[in-house]
ROZARO-322487 format. One record per atom (N, C-alpha, C): residue number from 1; residue in three letters; atom name; x, y, z. Coordinates in Angstrom, 1 decimal, decimal comma, always signed. Each point is the difference from the previous one (the first is absolute). Layout:
# ROZARO-322487
     n   res   atom       px       py       pz
   NUM   ALA     CA        X        Y        Z
...
***
This chain:
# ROZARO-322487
     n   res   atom       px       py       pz
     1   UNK      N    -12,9   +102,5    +76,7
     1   UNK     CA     +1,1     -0,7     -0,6
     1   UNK      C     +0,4     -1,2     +0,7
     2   UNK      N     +0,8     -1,0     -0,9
     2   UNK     CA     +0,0     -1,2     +0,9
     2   UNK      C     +1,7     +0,1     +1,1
     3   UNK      N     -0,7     -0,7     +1,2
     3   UNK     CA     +0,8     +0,0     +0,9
     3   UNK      C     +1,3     -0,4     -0,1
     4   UNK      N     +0,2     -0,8     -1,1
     4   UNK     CA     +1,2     -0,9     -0,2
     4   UNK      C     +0,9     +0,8     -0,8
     5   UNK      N     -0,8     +0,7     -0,8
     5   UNK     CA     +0,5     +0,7     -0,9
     5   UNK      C     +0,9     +1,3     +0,2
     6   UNK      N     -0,8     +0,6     +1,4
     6   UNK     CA     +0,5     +1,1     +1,0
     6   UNK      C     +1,7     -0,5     +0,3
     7   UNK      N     -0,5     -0,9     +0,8
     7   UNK     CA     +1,0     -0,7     +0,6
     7   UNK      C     +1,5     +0,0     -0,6
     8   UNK      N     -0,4     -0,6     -1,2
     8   UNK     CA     +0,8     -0,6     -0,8
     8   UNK      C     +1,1     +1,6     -0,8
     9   UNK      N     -0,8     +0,9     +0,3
     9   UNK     CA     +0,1     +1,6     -0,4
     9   UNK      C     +1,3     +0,1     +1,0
    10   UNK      N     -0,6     -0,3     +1,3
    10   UNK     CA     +0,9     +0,7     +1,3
    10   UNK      C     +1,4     -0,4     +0,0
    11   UNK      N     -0,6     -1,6     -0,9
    11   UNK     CA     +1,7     -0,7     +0,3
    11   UNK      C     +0,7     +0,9     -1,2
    12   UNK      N     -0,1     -0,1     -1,5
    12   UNK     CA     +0,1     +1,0     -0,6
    12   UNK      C     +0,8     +0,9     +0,6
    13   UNK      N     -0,8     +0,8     +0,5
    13   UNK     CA     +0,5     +1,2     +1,0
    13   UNK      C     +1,1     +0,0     +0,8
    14   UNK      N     -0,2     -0,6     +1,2
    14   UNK     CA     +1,0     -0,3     +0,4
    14   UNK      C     +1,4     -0,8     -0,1
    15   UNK      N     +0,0     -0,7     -1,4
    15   UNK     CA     +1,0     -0,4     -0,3
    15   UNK      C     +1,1     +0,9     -0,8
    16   UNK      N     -1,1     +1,2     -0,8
    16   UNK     CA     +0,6     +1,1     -0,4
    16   UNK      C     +0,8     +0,9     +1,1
    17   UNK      N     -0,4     +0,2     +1,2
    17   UNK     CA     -0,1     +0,8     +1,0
    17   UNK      C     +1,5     -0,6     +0,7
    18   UNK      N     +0,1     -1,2     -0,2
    18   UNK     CA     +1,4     -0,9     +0,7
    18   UNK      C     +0,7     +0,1     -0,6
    19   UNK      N     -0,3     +0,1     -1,2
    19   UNK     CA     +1,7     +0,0     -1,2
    19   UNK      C     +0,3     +1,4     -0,4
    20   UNK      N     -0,9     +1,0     +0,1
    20   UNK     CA     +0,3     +1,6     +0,5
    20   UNK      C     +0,6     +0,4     +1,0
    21   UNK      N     -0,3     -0,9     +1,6
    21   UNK     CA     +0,5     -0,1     +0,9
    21   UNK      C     +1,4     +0,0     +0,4
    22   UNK      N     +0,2     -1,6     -0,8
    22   UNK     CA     +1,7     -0,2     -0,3
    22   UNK      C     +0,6     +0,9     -1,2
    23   UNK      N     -0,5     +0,2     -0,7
    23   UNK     CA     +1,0     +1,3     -0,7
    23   UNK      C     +0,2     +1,2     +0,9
    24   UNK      N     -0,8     +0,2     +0,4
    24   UNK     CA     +0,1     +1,7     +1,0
    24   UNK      C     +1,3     -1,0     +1,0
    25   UNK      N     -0,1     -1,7     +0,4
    25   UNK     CA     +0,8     -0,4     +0,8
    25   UNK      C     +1,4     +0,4     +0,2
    26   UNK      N     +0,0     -0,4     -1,1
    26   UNK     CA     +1,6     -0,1     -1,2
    26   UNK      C     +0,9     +2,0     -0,1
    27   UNK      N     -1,2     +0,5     -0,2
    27   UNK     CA     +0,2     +1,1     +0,0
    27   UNK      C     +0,5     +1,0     +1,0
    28   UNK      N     -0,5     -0,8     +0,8
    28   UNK     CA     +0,3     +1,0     +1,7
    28   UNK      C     +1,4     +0,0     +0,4
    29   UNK      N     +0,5     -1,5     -0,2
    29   UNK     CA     +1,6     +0,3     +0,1
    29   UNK      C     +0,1     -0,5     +1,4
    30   UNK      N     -0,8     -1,0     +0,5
    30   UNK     CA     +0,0     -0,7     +1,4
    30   UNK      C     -0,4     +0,9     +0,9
    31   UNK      N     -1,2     +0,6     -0,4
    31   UNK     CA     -1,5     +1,2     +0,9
    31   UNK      C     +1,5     +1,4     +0,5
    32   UNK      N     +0,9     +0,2     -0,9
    32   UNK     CA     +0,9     +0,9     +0,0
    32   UNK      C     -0,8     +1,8     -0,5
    33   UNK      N     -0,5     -1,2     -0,9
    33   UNK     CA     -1,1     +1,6     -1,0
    33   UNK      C     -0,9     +0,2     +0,5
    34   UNK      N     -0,6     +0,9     +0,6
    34   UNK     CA     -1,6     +0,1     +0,5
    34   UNK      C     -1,2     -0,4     -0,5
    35   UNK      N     +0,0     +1,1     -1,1
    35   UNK     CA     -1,0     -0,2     -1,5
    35   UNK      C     -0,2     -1,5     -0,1
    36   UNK      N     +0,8     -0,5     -0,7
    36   UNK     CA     -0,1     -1,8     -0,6
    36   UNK      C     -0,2     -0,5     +1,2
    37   UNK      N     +0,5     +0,3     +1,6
    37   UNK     CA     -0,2     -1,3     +0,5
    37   UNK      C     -1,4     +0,6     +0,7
    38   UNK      N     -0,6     +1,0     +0,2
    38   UNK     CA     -1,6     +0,0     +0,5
    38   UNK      C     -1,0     -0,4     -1,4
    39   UNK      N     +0,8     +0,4     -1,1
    39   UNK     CA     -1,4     -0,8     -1,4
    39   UNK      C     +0,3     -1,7     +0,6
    40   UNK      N     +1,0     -0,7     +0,0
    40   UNK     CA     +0,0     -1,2     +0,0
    40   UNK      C     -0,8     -0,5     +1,1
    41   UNK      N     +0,5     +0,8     +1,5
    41   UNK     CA     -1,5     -0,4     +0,9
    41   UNK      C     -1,5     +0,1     +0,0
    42   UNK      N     +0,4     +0,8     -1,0
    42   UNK     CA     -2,1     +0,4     -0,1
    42   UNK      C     -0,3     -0,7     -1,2
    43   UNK      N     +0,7     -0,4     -0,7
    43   UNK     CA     -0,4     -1,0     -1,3
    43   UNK      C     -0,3     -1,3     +0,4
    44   UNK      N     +1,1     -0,3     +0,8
    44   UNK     CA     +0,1     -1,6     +1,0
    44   UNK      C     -1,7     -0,1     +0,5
    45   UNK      N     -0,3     +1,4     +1,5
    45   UNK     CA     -1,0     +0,1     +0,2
    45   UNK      C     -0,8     -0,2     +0,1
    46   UNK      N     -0,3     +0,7     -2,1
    46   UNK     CA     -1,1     -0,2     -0,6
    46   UNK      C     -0,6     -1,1     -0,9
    47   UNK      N     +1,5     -1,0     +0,1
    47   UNK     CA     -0,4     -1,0     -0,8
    47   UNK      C     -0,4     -1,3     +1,1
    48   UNK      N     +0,7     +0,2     +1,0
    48   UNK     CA     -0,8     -0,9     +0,8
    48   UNK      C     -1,2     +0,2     +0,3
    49   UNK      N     -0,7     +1,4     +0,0
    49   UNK     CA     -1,2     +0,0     +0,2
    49   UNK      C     -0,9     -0,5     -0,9
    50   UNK      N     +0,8     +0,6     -1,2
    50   UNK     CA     -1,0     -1,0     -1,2
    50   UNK      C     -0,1     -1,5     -0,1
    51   UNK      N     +1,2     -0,4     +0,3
    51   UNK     CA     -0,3     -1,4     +0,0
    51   UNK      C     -0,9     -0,4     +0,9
    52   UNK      N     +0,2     +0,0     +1,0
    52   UNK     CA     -1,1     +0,1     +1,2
    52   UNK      C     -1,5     +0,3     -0,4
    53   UNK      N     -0,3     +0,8     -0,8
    53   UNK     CA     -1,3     +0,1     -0,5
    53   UNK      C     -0,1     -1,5     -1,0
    54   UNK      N     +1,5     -0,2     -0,9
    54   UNK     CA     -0,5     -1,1     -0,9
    54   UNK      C     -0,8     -1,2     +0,6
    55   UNK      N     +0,6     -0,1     +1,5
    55   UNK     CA     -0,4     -1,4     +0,4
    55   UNK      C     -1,3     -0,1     +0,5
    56   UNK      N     -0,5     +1,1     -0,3
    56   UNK     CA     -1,8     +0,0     +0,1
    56   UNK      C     -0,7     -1,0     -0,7
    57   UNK      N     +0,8     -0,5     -1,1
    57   UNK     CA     -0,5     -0,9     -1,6
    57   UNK      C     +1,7     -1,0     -0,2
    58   UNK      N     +1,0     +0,6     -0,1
    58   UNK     CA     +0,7     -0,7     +0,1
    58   UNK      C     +0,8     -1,5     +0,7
    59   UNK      N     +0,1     -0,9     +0,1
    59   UNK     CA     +0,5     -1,1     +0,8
    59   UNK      C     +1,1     +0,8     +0,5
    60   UNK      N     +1,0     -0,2     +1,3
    60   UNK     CA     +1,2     +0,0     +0,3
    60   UNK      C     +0,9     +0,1     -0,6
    61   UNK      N     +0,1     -1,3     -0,2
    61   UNK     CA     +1,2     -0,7     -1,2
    61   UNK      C     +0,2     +0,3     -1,1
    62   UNK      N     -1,5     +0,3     -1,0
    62   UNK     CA     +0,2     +0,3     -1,1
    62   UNK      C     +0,4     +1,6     -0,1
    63   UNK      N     -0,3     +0,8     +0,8
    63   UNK     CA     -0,3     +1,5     +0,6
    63   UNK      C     +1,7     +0,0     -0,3
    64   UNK      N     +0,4     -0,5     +1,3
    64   UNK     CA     +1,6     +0,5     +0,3
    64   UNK      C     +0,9     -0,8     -1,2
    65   UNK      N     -0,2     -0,6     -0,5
    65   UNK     CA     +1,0     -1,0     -1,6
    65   UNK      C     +0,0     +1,0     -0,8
    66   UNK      N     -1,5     +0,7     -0,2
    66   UNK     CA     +0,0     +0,8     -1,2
    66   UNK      C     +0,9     +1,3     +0,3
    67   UNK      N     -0,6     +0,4     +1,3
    67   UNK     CA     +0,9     +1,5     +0,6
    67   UNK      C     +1,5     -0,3     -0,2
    68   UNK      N     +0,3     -1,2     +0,8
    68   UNK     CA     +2,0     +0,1     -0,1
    68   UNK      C     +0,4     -0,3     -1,4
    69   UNK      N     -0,8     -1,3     -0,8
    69   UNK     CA     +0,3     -0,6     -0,9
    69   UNK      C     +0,7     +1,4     -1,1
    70   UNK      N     -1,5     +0,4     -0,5
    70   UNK     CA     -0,4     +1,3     -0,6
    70   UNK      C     +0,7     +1,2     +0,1
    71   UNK      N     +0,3     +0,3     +1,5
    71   UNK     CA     +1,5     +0,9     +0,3
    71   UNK      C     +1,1     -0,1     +0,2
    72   UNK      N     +0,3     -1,2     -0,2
    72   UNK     CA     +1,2     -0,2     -0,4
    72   UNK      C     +0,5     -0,1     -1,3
    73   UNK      N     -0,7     -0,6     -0,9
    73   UNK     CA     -0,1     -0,2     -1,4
    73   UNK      C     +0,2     +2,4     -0,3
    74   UNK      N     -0,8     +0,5     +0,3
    74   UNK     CA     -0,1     +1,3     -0,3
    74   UNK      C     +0,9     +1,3     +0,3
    75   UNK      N     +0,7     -0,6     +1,3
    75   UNK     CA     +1,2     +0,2     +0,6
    75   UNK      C     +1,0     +0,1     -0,8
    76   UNK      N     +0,0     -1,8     -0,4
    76   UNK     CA     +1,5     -0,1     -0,9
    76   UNK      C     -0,1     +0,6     -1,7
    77   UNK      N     -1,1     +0,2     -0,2
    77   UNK     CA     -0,2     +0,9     -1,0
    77   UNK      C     +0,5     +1,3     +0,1
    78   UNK      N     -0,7     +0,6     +1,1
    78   UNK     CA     +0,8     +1,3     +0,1
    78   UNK      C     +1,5     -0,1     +0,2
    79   UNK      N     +0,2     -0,8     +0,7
    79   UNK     CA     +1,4     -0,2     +0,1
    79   UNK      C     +0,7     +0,5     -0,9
    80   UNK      N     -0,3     -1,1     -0,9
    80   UNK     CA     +0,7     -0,1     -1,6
    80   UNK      C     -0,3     +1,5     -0,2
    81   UNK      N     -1,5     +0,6     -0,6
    81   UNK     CA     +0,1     +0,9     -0,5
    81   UNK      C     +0,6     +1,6     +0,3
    82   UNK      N     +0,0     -0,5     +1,4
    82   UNK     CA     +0,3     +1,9     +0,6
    82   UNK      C     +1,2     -0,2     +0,8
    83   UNK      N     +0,6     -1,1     +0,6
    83   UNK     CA     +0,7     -0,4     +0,6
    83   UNK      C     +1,6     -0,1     -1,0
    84   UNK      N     -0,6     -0,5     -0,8
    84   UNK     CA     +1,3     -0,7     -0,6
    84   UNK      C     +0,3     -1,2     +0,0
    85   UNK      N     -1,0     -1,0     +1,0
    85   UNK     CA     +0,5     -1,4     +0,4
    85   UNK      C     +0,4     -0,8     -1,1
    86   UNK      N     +0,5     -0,9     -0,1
    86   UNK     CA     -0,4     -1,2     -1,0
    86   UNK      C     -0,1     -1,1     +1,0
    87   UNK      N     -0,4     -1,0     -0,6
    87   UNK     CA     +0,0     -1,2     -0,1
    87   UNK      C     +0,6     -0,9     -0,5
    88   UNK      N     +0,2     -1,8     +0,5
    88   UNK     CA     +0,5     -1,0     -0,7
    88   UNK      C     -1,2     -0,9     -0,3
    89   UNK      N     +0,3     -0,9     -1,0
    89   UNK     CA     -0,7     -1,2     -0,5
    89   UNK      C     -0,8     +0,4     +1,5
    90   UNK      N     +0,5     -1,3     +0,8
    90   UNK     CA     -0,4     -0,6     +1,2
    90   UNK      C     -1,2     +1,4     +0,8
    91   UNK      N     +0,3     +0,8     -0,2
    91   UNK     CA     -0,9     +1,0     +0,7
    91   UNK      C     -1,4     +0,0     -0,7
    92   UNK      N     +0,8     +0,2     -1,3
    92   UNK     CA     -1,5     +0,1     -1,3
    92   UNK      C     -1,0     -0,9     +0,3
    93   UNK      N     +0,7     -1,3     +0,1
    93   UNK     CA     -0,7     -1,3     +0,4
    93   UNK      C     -1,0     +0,4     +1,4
    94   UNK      N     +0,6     +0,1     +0,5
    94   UNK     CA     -0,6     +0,4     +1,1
    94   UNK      C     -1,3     +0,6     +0,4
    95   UNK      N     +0,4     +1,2     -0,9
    95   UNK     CA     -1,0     +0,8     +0,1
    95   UNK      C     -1,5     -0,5     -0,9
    96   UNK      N     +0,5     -0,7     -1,1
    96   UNK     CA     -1,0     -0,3     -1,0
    96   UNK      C     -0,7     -1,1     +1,2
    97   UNK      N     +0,2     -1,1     +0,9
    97   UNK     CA     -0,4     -0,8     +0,8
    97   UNK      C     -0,8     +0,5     +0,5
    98   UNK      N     +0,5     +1,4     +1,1
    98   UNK     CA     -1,1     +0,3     +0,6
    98   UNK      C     -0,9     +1,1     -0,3
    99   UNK      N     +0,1     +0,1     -1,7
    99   UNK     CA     -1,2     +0,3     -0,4
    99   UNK      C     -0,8     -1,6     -0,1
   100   UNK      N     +0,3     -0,6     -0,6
   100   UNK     CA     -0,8     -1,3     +0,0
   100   UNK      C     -0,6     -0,5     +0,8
   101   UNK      N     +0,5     +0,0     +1,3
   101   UNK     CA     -0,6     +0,4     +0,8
   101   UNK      C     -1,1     +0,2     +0,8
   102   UNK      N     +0,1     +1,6     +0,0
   102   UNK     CA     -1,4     +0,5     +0,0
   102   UNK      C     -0,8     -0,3     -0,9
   103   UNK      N     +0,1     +0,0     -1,1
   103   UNK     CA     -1,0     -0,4     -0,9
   103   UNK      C     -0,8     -1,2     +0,1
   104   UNK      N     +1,1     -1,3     +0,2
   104   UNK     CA     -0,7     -0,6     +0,8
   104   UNK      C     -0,8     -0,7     +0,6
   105   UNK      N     +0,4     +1,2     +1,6
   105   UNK     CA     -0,9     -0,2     +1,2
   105   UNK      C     -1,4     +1,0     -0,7
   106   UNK      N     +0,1     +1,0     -0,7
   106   UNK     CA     -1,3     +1,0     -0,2
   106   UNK      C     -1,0     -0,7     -0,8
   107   UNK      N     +0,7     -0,9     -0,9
   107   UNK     CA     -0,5     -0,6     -1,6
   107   UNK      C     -0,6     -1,3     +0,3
   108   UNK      N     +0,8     -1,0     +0,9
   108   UNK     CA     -0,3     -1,2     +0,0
   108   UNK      C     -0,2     -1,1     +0,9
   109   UNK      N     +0,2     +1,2     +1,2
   109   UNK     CA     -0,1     -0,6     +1,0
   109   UNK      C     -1,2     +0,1     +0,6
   110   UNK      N     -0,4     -0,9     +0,7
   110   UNK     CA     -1,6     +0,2     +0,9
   110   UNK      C     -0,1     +0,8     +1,1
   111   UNK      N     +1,2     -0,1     +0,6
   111   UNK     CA     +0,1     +1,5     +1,1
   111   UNK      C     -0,6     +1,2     -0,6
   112   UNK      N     +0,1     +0,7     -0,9
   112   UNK     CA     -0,1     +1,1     -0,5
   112   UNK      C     -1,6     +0,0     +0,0
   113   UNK      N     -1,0     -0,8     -0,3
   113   UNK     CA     -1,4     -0,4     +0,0
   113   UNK      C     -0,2     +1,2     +0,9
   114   UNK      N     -1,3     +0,7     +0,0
   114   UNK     CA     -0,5     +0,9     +0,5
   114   UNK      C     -1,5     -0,2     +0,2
   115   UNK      N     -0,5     +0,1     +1,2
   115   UNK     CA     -1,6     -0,4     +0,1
   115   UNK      C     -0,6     +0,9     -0,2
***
């Protein structure tokens, strides 16, 4: 299978694994809860380790934009959905940017080039 493609799996992975992380975060109640606050350490954990495999194939830059970009955008999703958060205009905005973003550094940028 191609390397890049692995890679590109892990970040995948680990970006899921970070925004899992921060929910179990939110949940703990400031590491008050046991349960939530040891999932949130071993999700964190595990998503660093994944990323850490991404950068086998991944650039840096593009690697960590997509991870925070990506988890943050997925975050404030949850937010909204399980949280209750809302949002203003100005946040919306926000967020639609740094999807644009990543897209991009992944889409159009030459960094992202892979040998």
């Amino acid at each position: 299978m191609n390397p890049v493609l692995i890679a590109y799996g892990a970040l995948g992975a680990a970006i899921t694994l970070e925004v899992a992380g921060t929910t179990f975060l939110a949940k703990s109640e400031q590491f008050t809860r046991v349960g939530p606050g040891l999932a949130c350490l071993v999700l964190y954990a595990a998503s660093f380790y994944c990323l850490s495999l991404a950068l086998k194939s991944v650039p840096l830059g593009i690697a960590y934009a997509s991870w925070g970009g990506l988890g943050i955008v997925l975050t404030a999703l949850i937010g909204v959905f399980v949280f209750k958060n809302s949002f203003d205009w100005a946040a919306i905005v926000g967020i639609v940017l740094i999807v644009a973003g990543v897209l991009i550094m992944n889409l159009l940028s030459n960094t992202a080039t892979h040998g």
